[in-house]
DRENPA-3360 file (N, C-alpha, C; in nm, 2 decimals, always signed):
BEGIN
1 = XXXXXXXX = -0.25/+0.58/-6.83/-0.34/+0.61/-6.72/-0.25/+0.62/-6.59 ~ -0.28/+0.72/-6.52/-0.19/+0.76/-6.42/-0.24/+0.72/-6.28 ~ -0.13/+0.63/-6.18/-0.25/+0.57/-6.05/-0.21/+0.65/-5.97 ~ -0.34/+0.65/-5.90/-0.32/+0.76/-5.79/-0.28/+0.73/-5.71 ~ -0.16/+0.82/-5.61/-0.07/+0.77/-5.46/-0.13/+0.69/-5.36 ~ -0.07/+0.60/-5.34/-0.15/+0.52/-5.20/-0.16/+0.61/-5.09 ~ -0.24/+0.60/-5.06/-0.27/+0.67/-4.91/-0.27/+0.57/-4.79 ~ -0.21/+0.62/-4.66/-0.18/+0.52/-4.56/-0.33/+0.58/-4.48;
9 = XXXXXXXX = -0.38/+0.44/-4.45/-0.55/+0.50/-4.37/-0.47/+0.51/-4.22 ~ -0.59/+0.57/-4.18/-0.60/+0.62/-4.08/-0.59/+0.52/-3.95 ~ -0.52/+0.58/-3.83/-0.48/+0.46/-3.74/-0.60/+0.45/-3.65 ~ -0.68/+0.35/-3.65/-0.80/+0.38/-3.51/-0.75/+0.32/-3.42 ~ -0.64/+0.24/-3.35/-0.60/+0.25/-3.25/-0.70/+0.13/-3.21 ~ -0.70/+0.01/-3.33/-0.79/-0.10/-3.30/-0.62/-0.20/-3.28 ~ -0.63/-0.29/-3.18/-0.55/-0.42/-3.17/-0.63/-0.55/-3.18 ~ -0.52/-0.63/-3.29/-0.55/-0.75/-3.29/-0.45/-0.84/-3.22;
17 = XXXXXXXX = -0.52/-0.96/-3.16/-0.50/-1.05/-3.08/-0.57/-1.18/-3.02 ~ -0.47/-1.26/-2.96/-0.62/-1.37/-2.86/-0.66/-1.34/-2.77 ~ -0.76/-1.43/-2.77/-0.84/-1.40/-2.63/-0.70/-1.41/-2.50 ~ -0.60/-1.52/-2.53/-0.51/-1.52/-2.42/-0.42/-1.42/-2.42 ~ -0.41/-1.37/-2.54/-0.32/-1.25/-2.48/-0.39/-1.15/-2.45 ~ -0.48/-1.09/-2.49/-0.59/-1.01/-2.42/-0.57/-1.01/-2.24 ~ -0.59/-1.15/-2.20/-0.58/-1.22/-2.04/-0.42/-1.15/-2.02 ~ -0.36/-1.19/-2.06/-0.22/-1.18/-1.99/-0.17/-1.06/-2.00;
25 = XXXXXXXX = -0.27/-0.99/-2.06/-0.14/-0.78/-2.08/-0.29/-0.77/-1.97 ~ -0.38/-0.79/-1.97/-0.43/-0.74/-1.85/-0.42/-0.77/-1.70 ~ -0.38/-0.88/-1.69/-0.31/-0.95/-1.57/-0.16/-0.88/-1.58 ~ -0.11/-0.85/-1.66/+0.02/-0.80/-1.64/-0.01/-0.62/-1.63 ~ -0.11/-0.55/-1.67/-0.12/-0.42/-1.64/-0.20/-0.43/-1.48 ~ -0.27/-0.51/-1.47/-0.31/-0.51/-1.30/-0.18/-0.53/-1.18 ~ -0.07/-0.60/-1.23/+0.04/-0.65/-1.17/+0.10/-0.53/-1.13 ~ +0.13/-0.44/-1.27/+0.18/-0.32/-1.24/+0.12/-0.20/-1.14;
33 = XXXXXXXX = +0.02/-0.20/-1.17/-0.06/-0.09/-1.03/-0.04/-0.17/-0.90 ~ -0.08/-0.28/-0.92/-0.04/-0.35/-0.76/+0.05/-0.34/-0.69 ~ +0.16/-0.33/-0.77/+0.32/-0.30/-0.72/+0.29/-0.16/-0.70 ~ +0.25/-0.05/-0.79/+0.29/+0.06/-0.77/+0.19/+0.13/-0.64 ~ +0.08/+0.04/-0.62/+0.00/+0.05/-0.50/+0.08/+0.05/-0.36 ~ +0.12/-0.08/-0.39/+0.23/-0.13/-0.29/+0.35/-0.02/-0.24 ~ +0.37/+0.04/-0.36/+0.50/+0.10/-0.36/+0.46/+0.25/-0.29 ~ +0.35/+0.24/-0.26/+0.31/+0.37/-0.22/+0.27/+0.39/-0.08;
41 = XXXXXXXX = +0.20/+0.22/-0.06/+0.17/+0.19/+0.09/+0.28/+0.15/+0.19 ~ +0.37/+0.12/+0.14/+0.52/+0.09/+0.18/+0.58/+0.25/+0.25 ~ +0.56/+0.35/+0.14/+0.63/+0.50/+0.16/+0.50/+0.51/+0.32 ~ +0.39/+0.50/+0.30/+0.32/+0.60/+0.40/+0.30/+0.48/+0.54 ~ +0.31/+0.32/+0.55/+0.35/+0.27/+0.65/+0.52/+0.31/+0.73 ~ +0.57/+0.34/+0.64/+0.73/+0.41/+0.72/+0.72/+0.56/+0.77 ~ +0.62/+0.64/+0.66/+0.60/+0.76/+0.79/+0.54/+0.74/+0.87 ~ +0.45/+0.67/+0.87/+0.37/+0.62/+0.99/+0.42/+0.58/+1.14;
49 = XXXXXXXX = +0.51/+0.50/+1.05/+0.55/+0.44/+1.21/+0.69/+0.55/+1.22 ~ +0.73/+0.63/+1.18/+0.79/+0.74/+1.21/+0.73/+0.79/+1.34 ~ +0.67/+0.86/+1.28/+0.52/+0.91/+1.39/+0.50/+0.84/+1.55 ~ +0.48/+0.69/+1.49/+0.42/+0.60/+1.63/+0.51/+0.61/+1.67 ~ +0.71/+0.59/+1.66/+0.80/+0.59/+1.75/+0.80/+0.75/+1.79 ~ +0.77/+0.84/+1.74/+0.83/+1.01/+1.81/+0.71/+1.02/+1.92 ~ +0.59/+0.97/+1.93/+0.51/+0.95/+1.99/+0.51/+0.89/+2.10 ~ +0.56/+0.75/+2.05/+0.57/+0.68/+2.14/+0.64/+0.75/+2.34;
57 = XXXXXXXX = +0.79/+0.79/+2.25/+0.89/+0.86/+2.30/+0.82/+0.96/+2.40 ~ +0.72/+1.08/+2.32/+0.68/+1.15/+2.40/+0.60/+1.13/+2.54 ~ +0.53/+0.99/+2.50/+0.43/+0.92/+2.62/+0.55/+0.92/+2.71 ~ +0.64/+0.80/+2.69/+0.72/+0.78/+2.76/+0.80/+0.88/+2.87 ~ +0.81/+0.99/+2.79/+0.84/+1.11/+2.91/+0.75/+1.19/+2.97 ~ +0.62/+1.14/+2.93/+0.52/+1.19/+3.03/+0.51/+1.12/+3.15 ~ +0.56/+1.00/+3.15/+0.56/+0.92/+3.31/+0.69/+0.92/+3.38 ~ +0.81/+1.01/+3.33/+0.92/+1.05/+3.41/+0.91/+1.12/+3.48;
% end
């Protein structure tokens, strides 16, 4: 009798785990947007105050 090839099933892209690791890749993928939040409010608080100083400047030579 001849057996038939194993077949590898199909991946549904289920994970096993704990409840605490569950907690900590999600606290650790929130950590990550925070930072990259950060990392974005950081770039547009320095153009900002780019701005407030060229501004600033121009008041300043309005009362010369």
């Amino acid at each position: 009798m001849k057996s038939k090839p194993v077949e590898e099933p199909e991946d549904l892209g289920v994970k096993i785990g704990t409840h605490d690791e569950v907690f900590w890749t999600q606290l650790k993928d929130k950590c990550d947007d925070t930072i990259r939040q950060c990392t974005f409010e950081i770039e547009i608080q320095r153009h900002l105050l780019e701005l407030a100083e060229k501004r600033i400047a121009v008041e300043k030579e309005k009362l010369k």
